[in-house]
C-alpha positions in Angstrom: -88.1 -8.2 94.2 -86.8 -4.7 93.9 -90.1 -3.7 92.0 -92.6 -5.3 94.0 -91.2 -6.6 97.2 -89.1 -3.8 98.4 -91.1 -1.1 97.6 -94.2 -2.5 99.0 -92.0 -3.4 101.9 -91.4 -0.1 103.0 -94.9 0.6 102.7 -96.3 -1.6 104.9 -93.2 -1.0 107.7 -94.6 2.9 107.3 -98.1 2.3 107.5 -97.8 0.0 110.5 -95.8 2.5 112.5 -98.7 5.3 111.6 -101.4 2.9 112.5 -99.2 1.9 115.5 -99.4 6.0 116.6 -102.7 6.1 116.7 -103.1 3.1 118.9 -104.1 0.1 115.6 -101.9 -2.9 115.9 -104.1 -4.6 112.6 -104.2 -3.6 108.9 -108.2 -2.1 109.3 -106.7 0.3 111.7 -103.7 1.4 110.0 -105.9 2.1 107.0 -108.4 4.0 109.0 -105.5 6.1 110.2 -104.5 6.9 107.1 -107.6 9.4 105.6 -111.2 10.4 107.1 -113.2 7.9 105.7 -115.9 5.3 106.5 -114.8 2.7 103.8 -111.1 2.8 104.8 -110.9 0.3 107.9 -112.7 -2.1 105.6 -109.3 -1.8 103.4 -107.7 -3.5 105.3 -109.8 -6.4 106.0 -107.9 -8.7 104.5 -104.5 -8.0 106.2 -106.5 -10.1 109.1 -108.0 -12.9 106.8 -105.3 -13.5 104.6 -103.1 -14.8 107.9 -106.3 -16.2 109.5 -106.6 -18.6 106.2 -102.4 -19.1 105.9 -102.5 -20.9 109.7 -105.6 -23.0 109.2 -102.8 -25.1 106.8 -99.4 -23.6 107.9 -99.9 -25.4 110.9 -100.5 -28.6 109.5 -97.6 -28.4 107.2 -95.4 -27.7 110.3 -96.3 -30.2 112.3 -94.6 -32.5 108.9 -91.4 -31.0 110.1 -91.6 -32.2 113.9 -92.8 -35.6 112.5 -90.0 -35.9 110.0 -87.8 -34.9 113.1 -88.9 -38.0 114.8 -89.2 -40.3 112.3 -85.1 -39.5 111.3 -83.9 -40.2 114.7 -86.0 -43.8 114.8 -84.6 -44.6 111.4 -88.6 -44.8 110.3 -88.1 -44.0 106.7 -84.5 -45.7 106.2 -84.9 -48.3 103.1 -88.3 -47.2 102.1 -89.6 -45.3 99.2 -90.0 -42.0 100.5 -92.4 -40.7 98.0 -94.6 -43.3 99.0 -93.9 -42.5 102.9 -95.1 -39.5 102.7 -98.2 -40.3 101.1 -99.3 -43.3 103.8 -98.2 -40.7 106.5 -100.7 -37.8 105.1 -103.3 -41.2 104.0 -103.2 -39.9 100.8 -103.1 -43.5 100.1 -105.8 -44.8 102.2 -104.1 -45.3 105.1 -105.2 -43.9 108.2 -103.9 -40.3 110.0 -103.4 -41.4 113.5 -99.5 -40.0 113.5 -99.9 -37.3 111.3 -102.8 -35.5 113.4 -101.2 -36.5 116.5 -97.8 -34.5 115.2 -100.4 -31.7 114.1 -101.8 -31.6 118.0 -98.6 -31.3 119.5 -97.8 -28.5 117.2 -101.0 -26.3 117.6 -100.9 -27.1 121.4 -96.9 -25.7 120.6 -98.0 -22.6 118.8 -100.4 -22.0 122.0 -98.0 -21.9 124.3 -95.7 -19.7 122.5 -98.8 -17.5 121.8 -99.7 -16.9 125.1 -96.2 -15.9 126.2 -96.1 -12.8 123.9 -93.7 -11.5 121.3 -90.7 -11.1 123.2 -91.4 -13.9 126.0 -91.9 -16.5 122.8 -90.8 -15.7 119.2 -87.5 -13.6 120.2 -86.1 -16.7 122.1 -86.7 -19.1 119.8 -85.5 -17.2 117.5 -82.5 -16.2 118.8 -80.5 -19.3 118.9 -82.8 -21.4 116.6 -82.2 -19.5 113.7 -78.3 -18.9 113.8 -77.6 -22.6 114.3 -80.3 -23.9 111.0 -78.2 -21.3 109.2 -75.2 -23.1 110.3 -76.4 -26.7 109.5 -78.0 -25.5 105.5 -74.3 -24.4 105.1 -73.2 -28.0 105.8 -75.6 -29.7 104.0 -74.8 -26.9 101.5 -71.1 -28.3 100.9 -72.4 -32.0 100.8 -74.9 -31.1 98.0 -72.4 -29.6 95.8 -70.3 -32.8 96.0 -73.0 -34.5 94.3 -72.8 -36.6 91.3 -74.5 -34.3 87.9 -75.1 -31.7 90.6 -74.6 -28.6 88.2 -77.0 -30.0 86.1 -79.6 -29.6 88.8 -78.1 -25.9 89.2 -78.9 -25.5 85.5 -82.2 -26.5 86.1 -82.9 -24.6 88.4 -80.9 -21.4 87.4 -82.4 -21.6 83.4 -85.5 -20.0 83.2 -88.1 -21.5 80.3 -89.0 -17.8 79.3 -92.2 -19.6 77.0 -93.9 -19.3 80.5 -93.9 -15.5 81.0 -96.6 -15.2 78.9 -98.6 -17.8 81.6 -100.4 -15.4 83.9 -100.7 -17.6 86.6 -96.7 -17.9 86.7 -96.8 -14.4 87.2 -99.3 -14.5 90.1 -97.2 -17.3 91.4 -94.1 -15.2 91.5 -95.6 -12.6 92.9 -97.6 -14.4 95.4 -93.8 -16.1 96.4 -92.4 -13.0 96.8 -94.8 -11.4 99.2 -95.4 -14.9 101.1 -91.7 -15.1 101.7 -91.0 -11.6 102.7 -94.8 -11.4 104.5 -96.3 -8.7 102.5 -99.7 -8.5 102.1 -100.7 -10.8 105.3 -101.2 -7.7 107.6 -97.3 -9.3 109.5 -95.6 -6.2 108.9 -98.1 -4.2 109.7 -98.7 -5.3 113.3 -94.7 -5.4 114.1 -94.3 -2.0 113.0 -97.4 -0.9 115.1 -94.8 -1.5 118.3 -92.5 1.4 116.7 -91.6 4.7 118.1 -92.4 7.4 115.4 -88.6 7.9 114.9 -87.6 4.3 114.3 -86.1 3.6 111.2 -88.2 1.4 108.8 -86.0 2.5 105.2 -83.1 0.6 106.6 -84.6 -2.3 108.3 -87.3 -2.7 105.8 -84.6 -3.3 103.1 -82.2 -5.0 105.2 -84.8 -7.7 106.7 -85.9 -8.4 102.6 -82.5 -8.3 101.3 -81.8 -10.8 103.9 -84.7 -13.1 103.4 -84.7 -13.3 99.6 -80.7 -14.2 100.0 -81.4 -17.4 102.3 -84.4 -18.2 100.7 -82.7 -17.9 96.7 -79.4 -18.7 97.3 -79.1 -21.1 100.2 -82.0 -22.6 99.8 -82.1 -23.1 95.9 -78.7 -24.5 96.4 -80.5 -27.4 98.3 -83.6 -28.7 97.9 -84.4 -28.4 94.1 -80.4 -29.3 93.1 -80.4 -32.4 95.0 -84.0 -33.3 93.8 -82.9 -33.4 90.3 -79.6 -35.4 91.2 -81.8 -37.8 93.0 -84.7 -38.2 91.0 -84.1 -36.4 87.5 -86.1 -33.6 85.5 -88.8 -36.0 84.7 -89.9 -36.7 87.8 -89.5 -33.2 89.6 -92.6 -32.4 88.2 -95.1 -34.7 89.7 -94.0 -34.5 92.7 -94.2 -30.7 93.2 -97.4 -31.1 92.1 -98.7 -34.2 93.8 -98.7 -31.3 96.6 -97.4 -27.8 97.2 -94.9 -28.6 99.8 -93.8 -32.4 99.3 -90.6 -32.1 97.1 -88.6 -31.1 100.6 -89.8 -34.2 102.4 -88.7 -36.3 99.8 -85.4 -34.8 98.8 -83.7 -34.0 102.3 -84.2 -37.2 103.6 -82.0 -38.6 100.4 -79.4 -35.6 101.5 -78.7 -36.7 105.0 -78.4 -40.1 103.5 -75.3 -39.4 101.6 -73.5 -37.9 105.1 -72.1 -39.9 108.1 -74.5 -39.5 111.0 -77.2 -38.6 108.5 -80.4 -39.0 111.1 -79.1 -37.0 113.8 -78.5 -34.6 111.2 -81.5 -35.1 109.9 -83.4 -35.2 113.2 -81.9 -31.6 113.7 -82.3 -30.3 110.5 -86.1 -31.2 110.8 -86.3 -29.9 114.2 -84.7 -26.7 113.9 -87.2 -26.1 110.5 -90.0 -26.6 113.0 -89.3 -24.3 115.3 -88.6 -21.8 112.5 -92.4 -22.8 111.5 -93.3 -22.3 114.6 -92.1 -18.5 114.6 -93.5 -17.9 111.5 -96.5 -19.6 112.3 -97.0 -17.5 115.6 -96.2 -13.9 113.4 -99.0 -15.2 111.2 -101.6 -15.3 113.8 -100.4 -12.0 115.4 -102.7 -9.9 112.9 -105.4 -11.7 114.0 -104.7 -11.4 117.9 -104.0 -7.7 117.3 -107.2 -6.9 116.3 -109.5 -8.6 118.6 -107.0 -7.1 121.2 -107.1 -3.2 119.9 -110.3 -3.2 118.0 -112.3 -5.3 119.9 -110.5 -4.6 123.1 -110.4 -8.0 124.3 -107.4 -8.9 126.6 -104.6 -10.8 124.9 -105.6 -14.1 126.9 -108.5 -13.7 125.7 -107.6 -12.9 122.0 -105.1 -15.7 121.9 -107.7 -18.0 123.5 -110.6 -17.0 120.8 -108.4 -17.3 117.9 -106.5 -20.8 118.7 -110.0 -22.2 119.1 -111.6 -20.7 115.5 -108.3 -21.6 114.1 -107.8 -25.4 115.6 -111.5 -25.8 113.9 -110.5 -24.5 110.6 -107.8 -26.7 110.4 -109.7 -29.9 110.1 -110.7 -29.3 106.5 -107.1 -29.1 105.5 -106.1 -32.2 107.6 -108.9 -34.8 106.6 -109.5 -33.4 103.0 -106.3 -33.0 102.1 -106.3 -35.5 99.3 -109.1 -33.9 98.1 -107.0 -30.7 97.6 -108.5 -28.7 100.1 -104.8 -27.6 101.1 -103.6 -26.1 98.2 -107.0 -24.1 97.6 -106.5 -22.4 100.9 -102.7 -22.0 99.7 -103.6 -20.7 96.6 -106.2 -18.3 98.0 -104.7 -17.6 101.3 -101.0 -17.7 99.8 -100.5 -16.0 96.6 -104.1 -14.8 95.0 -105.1 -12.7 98.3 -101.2 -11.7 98.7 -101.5 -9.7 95.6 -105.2 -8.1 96.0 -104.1 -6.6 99.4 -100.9 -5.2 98.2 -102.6 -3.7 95.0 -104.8 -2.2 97.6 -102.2 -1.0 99.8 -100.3 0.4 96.4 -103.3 2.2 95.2 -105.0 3.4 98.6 -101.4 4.8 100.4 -100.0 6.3 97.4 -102.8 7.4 95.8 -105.2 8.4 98.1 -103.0 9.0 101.1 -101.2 10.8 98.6 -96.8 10.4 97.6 -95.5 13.2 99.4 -97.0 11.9 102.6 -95.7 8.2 102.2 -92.1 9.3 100.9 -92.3 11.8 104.2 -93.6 8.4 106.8 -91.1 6.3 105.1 -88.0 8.5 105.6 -88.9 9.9 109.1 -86.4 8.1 111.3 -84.8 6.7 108.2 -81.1 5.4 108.7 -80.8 5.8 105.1 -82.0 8.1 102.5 -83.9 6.6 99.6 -83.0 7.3 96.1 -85.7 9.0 94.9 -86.1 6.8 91.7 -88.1 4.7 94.1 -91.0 8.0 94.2 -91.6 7.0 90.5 -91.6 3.0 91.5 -94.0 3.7 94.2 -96.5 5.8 92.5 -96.2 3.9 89.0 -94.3 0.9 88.1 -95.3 -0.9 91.5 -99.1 -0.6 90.9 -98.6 -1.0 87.1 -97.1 -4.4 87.4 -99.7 -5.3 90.1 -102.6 -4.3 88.1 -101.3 -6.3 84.9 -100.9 -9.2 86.9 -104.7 -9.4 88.4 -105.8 -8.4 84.5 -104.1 -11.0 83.0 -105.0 -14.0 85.1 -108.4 -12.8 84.8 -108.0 -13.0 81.3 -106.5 -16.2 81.4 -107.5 -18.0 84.3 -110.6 -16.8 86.5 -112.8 -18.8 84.5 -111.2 -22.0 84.0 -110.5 -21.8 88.2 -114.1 -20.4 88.8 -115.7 -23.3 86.8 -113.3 -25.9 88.3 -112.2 -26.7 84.9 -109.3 -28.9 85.8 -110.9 -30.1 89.3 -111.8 -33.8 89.6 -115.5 -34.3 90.0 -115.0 -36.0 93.3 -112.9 -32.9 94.6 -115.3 -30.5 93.4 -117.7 -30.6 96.2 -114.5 -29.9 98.6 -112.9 -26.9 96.6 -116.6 -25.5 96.6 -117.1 -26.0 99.9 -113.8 -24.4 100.9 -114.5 -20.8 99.0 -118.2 -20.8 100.9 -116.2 -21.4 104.2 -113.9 -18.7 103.3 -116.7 -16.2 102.0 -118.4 -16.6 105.2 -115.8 -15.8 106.8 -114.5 -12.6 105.3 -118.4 -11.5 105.8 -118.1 -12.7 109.1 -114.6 -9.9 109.6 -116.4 -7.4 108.0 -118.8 -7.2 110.2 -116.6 -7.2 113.7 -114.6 -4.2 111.7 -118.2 -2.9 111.7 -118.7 -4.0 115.4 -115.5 -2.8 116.7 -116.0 1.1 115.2 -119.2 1.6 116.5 -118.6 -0.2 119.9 -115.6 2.0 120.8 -116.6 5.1 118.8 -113.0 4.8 116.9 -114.6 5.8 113.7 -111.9 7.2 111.0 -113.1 11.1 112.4 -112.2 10.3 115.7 -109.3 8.4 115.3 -107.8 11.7 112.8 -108.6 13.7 115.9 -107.1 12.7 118.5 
C-alpha cells in the first residue's frame, strides 16, 4: 500500500489533471499529453480496456447483491443450505437462470439510467446518503460479529499470515492486483475524474486521503466481517473451497449466517444487500466512465451517444460471463481484467511518467495545488522502489506461472474451449481500441504535436 498504491496513486490523480488541461478525459490522451510522440496515446490503451473488461462481469456480480436484497426480505434462503443456494441461483448446479439474469437486467437497465444522468446528476446522490448509512449498518453488524462464539480465532486467521506463500508469484500478483482494484489504479478511473480538475486543485492531499480511506474500510471493517464470521460459521477447512468454488461467493454465504444471529436479521439483511448494490452501482458506473470519456473526447461523440454505444457493446459482453460462468469464464475476465492487466498498466504508467516524462516534472504536477507537501523520500519511491517491485512481480509470475496459465495446465478439458474463447474475445478487442485510438488522432488531427502545441 504505501509502496505501490499511494505512490502510483498520486500519479494517476497528476496525469489526469494534465491530460484533463489539454482537453483528454481517457488514459490515451493523458499519455499523449505527456511527451511528443506517436506511440504514446497507445500507452494508455488499456486504461480504457481494463474497465471495459471489469463491467462485462462487475455487473453481473452486482446484480447478486439486489437479488440477495430480495430474497432476505421474502425469507427465500431461511432454512436452506446457502452454499447450495447460491449455486441453483447462478445454475451452477444445472438449474436454470431465469432469476439470476432477470436481477442482472434490472441492474444494467439501473447502471443506464444512472449513466445517462452524468457524474453529478447520478453517482454523487447516490453516493451521498448511500454510503454514510452502509458505513453505519457494517459498524453494527461489526459489534454482532465480535460477539461470536471462537470469533478471535477467525481474527487469527485472518490476521496470521502463512509467509511460505511469499515466494508464490501469483500471491504477489494477487496482492498487487487487490490493491490497485480496490483503490482503482490502473483502470484508467482516476485518470478521467482528475481530467474535471482545475490546474490548482490539490491531488497530494486527496489522493492520499481518498486511499488512506479506502484501504481502512476495506482492511479493517471489512476484514472484521466477512472472513471472521466465515471461519466461525464454517471453519478453516472449509474456507477454502468456497473462495474458490468462485471469486466472490464467500460473502453470499457468510452474511446471510450474520444477520441470522440478530433480531430482525432480513430487514437487516435486505438493507445490508441493498445499500451494497447501490455502492456497486457507483463503482460500476466510475468503471464505465473511462470508456464514455473517450468516445466522448477522442471520438467526439456526444455523451448520449457514448453512453448509448457503450451500454450496448457492454450488455453483449456480458453474456459470456452470465451463461458460462460455470465454465469459469468469470474469473478469467477477473483475473485478466482484475489484477493481471492492473499491474501491466501501472508498470507502464511507473516507467513512461517517471521515466520518460522525466521526475522533476511529475514531483512539480503532483505538488502544484498540493494541500500538503510530500516528503521527498517518496522521489526515490517513485523513480525506483515503485517500478522495482512492479517489475519483479511480472518477472516472477512469468517465471512461475505464464506457462502453466498459457497452456491451461490446471483447466478442465471441458472449460478449455471457454477460457480460450474468452482471451480471443479479449484480443480482438484490444485490437479493435487500438485502432479507434488510431481513428480518433487522425480524424481530429489531435496527434501528440498538436496537442503539445496548443
Amino acid at each position: 500500500f504505501l509502496l505501490l498504491g499511494i505512490p502510483l496513486m498520486w500519479l494517476e490523480w497528476a496525469l489526469g489533471r494534465r491530460g484533463g488541461s489539454f482537453g483528454h478525459g481517457s488514459a490515451p490522451g493523458a499519455f499523449a499529453s505527456l511527451r511528443k510522440s506517436r506511440w504514446g496515446k497507445y500507452l494508455g490503451a488499456l486504461g480504457v480496456f481494463n474497465p471495459l473488461i471489469i463491467y462485462t462481469y462487475y455487473t453481473y456480480i452486482e446484480s447478486w447483491l439486489l437479488a440477495y436484497a430480495f430474497f432476505a426480505l421474502v425469507n427465500a434462503y431461511a432454512g436452506q443450505e446457502l452454499i447450495g443456494f447460491l449455486k441453483t441461483f447462478q445454475g451452477l448446479d444445472g438449474s436454470p437462470i431465469y432469476a439470476a439474469y432477470f436481477f442482472f437486467v434490472l441492474t444494467f437497465l439501473a447502471n443506464m439510467f444512472v449513466l445517462r444522468r452524468g457524474i453529478s446528476g447520478g453517482i454523487e446522490k447516490l453516493a451521498r446518503w448511500g454510503m454514510p448509512l452502509l458505513l453505519a449498518l457494517a459498524v453494527v453488524l461489526m459489534g454482532r460479529v465480535l460477539t461470536l462464539p471462537n470469533v478471535w480465532d477467525g481474527f487469527g486467521y485472518f490476521w496470521n499470515p502463512d509467509f511460505s506463500r511469499l515466494k508464490d508469484a501469483s500471491v504477489w500478483l494477487a496482492a498487487g492486483g487487490q490493491v490497485f482494484y480496490s483503490l482503482s489504479v490502473g483502470m484508467g478511473i482516476i485518470i478521467t475524474y482528475a481530467s474535471y480538475l482545475k490546474p490548482q486543485d490539490d491531488v497530494a492531499l486527496s489522493g492520499l486521503t481518498s486511499a488512506a480511506t479506502n484501504e481502512f474500510f476495506e482492511v479493517i471493517v471489512g476484514g472484521s466481517l466477512i472472513i471472521p464470521a466465515a471461519f466461525v460459521f464454517f471453519g478453516a477447512a472449509a474456507l477454502a473451497p468456497i473462495a474458490q468454488s468462485g471469486s466472490f461467493n464467500l460473502g453470499f454465504v457468510t452474511m446471510p449466517l450474520i444477520f441470522q444471529q440478530i433480531p430482525l436479521g432480513n430487514i437487516f439483511a435486505g438493507l445490508w444487500f441493498a445499500l451494497l448494490f447501490l455502492a456497486g452501482i457507483t463503482s460500476s458506473v466510475s468503471v464505465a466512465q473511462p470508456v464514455i470519456a473517450f468516445l466522448q473526447d477522442e471520438l467526439r461523440l456526444s455523451h448520449k451517444k457514448s453512453v448509448n454505444i457503450f451500454t450496448l457493446v457492454a450488455f453483449v459482453l456480458c453474456q459470456p460471463a452470465i451463461f458460462f460462468l460455470g465454465h469459469g469464464v468469470l474469473d478469467e475476465l477477473d483475473f485478466w481484467g482484475g489484477s493481471f492487466l492492473l499491474v501491466v498498466l501501472a508498470l507502464i504508467e511507473t516507467i513512461y511518467f517517471v521515466w520518460v516524462f522525466g521526475l522533476d516534472n511529475v514531483w512539480q504536477e503532483i505538488q502544484q495545488g498540493a494541500a500538503i507537501s510530500l516528503p521527498r523520500f517518496y522521489r526515490f519511491v517513485l523513480k525506483y522502489i515503485t517500478p522495482t517491485i512492479l517489475l519483479m512481480i511480472m518477472g516472477a509470475w512469468f517465471w512461475q506461472d505464464a506457462v502453466p496459465k498459457f497452456l491451461l495446465a490446471n483447466v478442465n478439458a471441458a472449460d478449455k474451449p471457454y477460457i480460450i474463447g474468452t482471451w480471443i474475445v479479449m484480443l480482438v478487442l484490444f485490437l479493435i481500441l487500438l485502432a479507434l485510438i488510431k481513428i480518433a488522432w487522425r480524424k481530429n488531427n489531435h496527434s501528440a504535436k498538436t496537442r503539445w502545441r496548443q
